[in-house]
N, CA, C and O of each residue as an XYZ file, in Angstrom:
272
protein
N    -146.550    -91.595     43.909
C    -146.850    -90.352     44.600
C    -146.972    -89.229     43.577
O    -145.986    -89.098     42.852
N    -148.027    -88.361     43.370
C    -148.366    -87.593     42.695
C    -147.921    -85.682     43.096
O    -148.334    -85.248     44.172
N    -147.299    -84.952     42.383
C    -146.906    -84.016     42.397
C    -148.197    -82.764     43.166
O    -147.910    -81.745     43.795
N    -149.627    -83.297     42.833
C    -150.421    -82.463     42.459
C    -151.010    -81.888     44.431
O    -151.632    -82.908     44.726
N    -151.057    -81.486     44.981
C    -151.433    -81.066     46.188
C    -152.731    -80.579     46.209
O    -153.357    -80.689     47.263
N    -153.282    -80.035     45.199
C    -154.627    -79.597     45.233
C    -155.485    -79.194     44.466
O    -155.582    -78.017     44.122
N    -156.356    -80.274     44.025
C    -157.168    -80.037     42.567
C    -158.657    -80.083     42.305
O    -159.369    -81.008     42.697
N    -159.169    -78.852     41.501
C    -160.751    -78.663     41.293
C    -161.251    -79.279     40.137
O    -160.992    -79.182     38.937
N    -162.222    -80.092     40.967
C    -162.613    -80.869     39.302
C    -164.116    -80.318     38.587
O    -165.246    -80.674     38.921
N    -163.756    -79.380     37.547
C    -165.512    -78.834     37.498
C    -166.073    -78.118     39.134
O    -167.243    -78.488     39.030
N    -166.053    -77.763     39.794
C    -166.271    -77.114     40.873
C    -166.847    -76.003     40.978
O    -166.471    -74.983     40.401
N    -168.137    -76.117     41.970
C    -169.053    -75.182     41.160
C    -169.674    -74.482     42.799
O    -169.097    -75.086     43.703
N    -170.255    -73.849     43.129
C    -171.012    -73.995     44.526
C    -172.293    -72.760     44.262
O    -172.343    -71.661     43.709
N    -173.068    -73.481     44.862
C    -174.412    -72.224     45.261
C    -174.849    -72.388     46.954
O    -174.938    -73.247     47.831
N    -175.020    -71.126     46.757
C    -175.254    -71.142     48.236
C    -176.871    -69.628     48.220
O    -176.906    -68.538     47.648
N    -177.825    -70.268     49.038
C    -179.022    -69.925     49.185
C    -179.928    -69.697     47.709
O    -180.698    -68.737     47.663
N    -179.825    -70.437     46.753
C    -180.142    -70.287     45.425
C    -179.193    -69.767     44.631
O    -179.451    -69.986     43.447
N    -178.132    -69.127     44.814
C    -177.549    -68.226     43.805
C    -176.252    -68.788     43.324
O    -175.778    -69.185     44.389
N    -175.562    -69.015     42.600
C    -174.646    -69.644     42.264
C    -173.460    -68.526     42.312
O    -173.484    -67.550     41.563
N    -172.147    -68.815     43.511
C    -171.418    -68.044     43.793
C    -169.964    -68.700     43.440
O    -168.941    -68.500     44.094
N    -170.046    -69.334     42.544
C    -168.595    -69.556     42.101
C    -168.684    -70.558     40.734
O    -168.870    -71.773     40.800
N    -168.516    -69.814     39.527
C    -168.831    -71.161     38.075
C    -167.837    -72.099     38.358
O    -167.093    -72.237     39.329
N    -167.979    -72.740     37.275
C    -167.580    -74.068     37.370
C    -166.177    -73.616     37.173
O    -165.829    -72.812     36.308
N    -165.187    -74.348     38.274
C    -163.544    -74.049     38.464
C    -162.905    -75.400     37.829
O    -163.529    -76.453     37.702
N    -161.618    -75.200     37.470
C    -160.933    -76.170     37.163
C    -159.509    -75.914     37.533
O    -158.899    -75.051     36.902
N    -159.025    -76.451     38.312
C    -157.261    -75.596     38.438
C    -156.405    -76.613     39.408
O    -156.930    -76.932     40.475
N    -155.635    -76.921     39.211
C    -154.175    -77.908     39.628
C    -153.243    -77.011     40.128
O    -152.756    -76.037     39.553
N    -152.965    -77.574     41.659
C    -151.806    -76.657     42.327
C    -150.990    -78.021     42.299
O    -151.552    -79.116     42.317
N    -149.879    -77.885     42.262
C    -148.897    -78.833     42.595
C    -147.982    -78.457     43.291
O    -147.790    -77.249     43.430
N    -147.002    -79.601     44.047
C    -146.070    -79.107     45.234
C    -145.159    -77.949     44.359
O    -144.676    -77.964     43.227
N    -145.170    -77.038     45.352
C    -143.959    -76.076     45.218
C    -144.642    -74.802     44.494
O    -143.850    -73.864     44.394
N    -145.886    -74.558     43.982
C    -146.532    -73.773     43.164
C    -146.969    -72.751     43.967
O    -147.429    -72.917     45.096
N    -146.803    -71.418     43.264
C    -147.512    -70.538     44.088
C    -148.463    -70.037     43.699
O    -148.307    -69.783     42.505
N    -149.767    -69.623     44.185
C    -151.158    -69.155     43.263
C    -151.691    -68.272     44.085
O    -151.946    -68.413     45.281
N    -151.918    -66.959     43.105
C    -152.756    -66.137     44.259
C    -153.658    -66.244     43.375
O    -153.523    -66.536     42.186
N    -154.991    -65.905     44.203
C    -156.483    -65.514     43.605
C    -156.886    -63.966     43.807
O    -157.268    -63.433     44.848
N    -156.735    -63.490     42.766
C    -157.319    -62.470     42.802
C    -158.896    -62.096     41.883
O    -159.496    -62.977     41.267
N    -159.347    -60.724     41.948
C    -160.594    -60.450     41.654
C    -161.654    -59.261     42.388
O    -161.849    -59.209     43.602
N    -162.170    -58.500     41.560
C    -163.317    -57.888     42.346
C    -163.958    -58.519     43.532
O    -164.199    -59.719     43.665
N    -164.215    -57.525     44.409
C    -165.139    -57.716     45.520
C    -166.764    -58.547     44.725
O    -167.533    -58.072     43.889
N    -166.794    -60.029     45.487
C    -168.055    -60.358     45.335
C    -168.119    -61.207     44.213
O    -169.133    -61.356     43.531
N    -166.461    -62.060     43.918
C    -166.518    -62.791     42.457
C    -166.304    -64.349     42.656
O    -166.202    -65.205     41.777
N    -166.240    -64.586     44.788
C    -165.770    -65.839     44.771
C    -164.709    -66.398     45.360
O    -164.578    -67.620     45.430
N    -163.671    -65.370     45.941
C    -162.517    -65.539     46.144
C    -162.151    -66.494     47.171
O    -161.599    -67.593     47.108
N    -162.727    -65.596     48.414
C    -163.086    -66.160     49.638
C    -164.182    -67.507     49.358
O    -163.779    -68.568     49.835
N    -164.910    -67.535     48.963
C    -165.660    -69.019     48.873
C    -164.793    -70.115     48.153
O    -164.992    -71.300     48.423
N    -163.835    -69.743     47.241
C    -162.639    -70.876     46.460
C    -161.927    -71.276     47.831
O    -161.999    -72.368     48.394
N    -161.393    -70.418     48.141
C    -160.513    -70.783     49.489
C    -160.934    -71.667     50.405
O    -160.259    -72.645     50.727
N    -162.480    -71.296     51.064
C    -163.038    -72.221     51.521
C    -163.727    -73.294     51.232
O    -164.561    -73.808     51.978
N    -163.345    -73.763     49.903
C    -163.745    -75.030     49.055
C    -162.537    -75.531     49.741
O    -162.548    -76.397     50.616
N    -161.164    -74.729     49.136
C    -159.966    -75.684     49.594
C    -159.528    -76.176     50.919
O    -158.844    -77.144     51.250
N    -160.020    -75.386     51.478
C    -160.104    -76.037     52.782
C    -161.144    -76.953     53.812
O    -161.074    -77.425     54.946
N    -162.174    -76.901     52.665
C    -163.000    -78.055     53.079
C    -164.248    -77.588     53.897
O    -165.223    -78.278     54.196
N    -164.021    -76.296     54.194
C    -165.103    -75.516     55.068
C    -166.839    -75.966     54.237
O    -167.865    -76.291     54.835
N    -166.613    -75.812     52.572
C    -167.541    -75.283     51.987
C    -167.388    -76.535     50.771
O    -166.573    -76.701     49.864
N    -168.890    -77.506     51.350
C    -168.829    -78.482     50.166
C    -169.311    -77.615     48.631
O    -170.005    -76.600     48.552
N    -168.710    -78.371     47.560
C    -169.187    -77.867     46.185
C    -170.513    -78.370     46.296
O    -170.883    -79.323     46.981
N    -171.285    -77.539     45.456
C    -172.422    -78.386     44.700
C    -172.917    -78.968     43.825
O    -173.964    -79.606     43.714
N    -171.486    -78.540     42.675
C    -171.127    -80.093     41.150
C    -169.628    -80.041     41.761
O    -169.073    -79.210     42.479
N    -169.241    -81.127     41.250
C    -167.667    -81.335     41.150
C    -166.830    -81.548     42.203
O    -167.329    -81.541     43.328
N    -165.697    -81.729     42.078
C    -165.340    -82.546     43.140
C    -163.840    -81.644     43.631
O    -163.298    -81.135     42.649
N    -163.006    -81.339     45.157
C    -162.230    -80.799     45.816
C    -161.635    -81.966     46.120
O    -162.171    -82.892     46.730
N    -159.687    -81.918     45.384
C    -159.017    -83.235     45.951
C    -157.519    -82.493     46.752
O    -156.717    -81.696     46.263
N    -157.540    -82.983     47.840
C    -156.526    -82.331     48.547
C    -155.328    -83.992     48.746
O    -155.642    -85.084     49.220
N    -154.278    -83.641     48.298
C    -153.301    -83.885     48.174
C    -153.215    -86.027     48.010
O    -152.703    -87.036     48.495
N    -154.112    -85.545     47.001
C    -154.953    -86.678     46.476
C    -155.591    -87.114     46.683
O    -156.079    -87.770     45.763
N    -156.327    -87.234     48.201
C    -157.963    -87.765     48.794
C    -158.975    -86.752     48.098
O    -158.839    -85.648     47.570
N    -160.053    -87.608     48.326
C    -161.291    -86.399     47.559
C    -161.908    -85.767     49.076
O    -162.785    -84.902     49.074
């Protein structure tokens, strides 16, 4: 059983031509706390909804608590 709860592999997304989030890389593991912060318009809200599955990537891969 792996510690890791939620991990971006290269993770990238465009949405209507424009590429709205570079390529991510980042490991949450149990018990971790992470905020995302950032200017209006850098991604924030679209990371979130990677992690929750709302919003497929378009390179790379979203693993939630070890399934892809």
């Amino acid at each position: 059983m792996t510690d890791t709860v939620l991990h971006f592999d290269h993770v990238a997304i465009e949405l209507g031509g424009r590429q709205i989030l570079s390529p991510v890389e980042l490991t949450v593991k149990r018990g971790e706390f992470v905020c995302v912060i950032g200017p209006s318009g850098c991604g924030k809200t679209t990371l979130l909804r990677a992690a929750a599955g709302f919003v497929a990537p378009s390179h790379g891969s979203v693993r939630r608590k070890g399934a892809a």
